[in-house]
C-alpha positions as CSV (number, residue, x, y, z in Angstrom):
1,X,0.0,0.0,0.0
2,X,2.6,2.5,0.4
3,X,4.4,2.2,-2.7
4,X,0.8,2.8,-4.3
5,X,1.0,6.1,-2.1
6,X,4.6,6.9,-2.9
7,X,3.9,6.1,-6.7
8,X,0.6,8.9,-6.5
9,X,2.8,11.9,-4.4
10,X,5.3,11.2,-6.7
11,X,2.7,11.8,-10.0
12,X,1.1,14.5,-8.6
13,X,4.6,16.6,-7.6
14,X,5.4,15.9,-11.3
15,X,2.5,17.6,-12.9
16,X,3.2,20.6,-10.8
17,X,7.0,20.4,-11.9
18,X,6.1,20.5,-15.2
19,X,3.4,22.9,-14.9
20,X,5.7,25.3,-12.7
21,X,8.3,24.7,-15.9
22,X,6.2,25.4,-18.1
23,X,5.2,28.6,-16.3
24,X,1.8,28.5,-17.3
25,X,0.0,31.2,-16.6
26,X,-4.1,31.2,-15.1
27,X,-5.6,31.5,-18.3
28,X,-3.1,28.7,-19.7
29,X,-4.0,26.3,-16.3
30,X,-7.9,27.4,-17.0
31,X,-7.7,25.9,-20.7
32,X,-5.9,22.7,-19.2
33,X,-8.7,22.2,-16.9
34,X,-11.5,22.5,-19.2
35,X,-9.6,20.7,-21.8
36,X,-9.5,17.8,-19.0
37,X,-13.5,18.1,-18.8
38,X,-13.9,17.8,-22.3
39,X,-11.9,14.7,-22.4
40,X,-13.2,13.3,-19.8
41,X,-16.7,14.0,-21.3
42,X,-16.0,12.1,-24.5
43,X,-14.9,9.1,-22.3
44,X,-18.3,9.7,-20.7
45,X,-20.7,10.1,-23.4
46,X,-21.2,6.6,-25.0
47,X,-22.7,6.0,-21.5
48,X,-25.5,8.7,-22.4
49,X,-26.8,7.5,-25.7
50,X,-29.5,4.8,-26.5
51,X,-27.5,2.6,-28.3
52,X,-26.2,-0.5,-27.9
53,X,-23.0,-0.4,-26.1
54,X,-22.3,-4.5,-26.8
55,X,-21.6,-5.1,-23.1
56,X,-24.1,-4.0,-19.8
57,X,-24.1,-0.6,-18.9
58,X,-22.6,-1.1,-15.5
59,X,-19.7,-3.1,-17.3
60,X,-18.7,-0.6,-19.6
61,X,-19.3,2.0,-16.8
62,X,-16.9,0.1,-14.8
63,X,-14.0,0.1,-17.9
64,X,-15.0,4.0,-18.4
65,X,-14.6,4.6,-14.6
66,X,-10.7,3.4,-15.1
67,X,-9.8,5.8,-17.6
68,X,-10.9,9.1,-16.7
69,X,-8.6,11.7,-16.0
70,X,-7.5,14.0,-12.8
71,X,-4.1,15.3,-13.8
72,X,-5.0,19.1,-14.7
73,X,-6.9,19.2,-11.6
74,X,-4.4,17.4,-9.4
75,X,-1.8,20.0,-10.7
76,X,-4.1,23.2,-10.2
77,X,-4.9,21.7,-6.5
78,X,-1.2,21.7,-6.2
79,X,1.5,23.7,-4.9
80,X,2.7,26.8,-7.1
81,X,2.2,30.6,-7.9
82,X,0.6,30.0,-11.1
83,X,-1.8,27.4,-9.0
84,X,-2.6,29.9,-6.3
85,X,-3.1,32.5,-8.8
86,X,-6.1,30.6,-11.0
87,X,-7.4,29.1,-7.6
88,X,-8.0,33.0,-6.7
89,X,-9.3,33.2,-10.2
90,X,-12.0,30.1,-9.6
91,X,-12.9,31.6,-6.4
92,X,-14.9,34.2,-8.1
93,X,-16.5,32.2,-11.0
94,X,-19.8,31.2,-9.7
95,X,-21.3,27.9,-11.0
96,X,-25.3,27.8,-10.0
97,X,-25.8,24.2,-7.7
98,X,-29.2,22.8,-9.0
99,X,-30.9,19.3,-8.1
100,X,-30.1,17.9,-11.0
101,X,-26.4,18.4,-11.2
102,X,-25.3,15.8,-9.0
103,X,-23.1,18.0,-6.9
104,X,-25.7,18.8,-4.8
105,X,-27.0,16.7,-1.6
106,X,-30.7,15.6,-2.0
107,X,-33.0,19.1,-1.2
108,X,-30.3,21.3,-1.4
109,X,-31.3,22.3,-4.8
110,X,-34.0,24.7,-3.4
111,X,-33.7,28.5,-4.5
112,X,-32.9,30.8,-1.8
113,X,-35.6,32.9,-0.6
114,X,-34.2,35.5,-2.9
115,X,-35.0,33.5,-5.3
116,X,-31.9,32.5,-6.6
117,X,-30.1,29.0,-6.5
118,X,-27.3,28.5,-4.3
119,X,-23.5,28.9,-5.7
120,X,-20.4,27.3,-5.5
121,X,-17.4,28.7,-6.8
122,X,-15.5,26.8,-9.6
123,X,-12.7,26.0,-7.0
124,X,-15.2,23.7,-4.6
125,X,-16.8,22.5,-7.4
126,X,-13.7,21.2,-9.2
127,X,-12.4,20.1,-6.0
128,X,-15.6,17.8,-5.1
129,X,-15.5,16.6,-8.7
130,X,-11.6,15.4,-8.2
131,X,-12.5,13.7,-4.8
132,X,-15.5,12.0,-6.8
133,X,-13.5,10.7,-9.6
134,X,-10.6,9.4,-7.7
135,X,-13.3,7.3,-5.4
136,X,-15.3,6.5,-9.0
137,X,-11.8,5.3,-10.7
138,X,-10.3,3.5,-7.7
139,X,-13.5,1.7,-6.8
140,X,-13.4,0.5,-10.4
141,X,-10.4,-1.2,-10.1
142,X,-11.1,-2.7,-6.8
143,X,-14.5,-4.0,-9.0
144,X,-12.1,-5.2,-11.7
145,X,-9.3,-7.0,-9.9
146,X,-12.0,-9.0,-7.8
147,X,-13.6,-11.9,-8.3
148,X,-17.8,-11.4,-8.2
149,X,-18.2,-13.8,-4.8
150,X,-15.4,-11.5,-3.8
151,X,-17.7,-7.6,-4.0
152,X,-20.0,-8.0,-1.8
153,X,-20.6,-4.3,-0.9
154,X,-18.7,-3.4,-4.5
155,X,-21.4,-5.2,-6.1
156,X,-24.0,-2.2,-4.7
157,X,-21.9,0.7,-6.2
158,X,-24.2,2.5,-8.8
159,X,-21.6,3.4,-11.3
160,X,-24.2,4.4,-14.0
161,X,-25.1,6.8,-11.6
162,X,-22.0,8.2,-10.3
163,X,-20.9,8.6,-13.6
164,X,-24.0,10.8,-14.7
165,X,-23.3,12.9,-11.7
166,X,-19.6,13.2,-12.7
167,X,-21.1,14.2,-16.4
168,X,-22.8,16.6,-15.3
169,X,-20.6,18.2,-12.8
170,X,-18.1,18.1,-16.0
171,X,-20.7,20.0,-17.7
172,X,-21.1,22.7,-15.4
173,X,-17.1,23.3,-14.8
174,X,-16.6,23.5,-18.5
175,X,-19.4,26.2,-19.1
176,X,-18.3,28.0,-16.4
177,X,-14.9,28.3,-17.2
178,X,-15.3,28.7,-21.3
179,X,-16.9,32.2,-20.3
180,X,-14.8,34.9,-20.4
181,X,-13.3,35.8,-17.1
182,X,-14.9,39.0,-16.7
C-alpha cells in the first residue's frame, strides 16, 4: 500500500513540476482544466446515448470509470504561484448548484428565498468533482481486480449513476470556465 501512495505523491509533484516549468499562466492552467473536462466528457458520453454499447451498462461504466482523467486538476490543486493564482481566479467564478447536477446533496437544490439558487465557486466544485472521480476510478479497479463472490458491498456501487453525476458536474465546470473571465 505504500508504494501505491509513494507512486501517487510522486505523480502528482510531477504535474506541478512541469506545470511550474512550463510557467503557465491562469488562463493557460484554465484551458488545461476545461480541456480535462472535455476529455473526460467524450470518455463519458457513449454512456449517455441509447445505443447499444455491446456489453451491460454497469460493465462498460466500470471500464470508463478506469480511464478518466485527474491530472490538470491534481496540478491546479497543487503547490505553485501559477496554482494559487487561478485558484483566486476560480474563487470568483460562480457555478449555480441545481438538483439535477449531482453535486448537490438531495434538497439542497432549493432556490434561496431570494429567489436565486445556491452557488459554488468553480474551485469547490472542481475540488468535489476530483475527490469523486478518484473514489469512481479506484472503486473501479477494486471492481475489476476481484472476483464477483469477492464484491460483496462493491457489487451495490451505482456506477451508471456516479458517472451521470460526474457528467454533469463536467458540464457545469466546463461552461463555467469557457466564459470569459470578466
Amino acid at each position: 500500500m505504500r508504494d501505491v501512495v509513494a507512486e501517487r505523491l510522486l505523480d502528482i509533484a510531477g504535474r506541478t513540476d512541469w506545470m511550474r516549468y512550463l510557467a503557465l499562466d491562469t488562463k493557460a492552467i484554465r484551458r488545461l482544466v476545461r480541456l480535462e473536462c472535455r476529455k473526460n466528457l467524450a470518455l463519458l458520453e457513449p454512456l449517455h446515448r441509447d445505443g447499444h454499447l455491446g456489453v451491460s451498462k454497469n460493465v462498460a461504466a466500470v471500464e470508463i470509470a478506469r480511464c478518466l482523467e485527474v491530472g490538470a486538476f491534481e496540478a491546479l490543486l497543487g503547490p505553485g504561484d501559477a496554482a494559487e493564482k487561478a485558484l483566486r481566479e476560480l474563487k470568483k467564478i460562480k457555478i449555480s448548484k441545481s438538483a439535477e447536477d449531482g453535486d448537490t446533496p438531495a434538497g439542497n437544490g432549493k432556490k434561496s428565498s431570494k429567489g436565486k439558487s445556491p452557488e459554488d465557486t468553480a474551485e469547490i466544485r472542481i475540488m468535489r468533482l476530483h475527490v469523486r472521480i478518484y473514489a469512481v476510478k479506484a472503486l473501479a479497479e477494486i471492481d475489476t481486480r476481484l472476483r464477483a463472490d469477492q464484491l460483496d458491498g462493491l457489487a451495490s456501487v451505482k456506477f451508471v449513476q456516479r458517472l451521470t453525476n460526474i457528467r454533469k458536474s463536467l458540464l457545469a465546470i466546463d461552461r463555467a470556465l469557457g466564459e470569459d473571465p470578466k
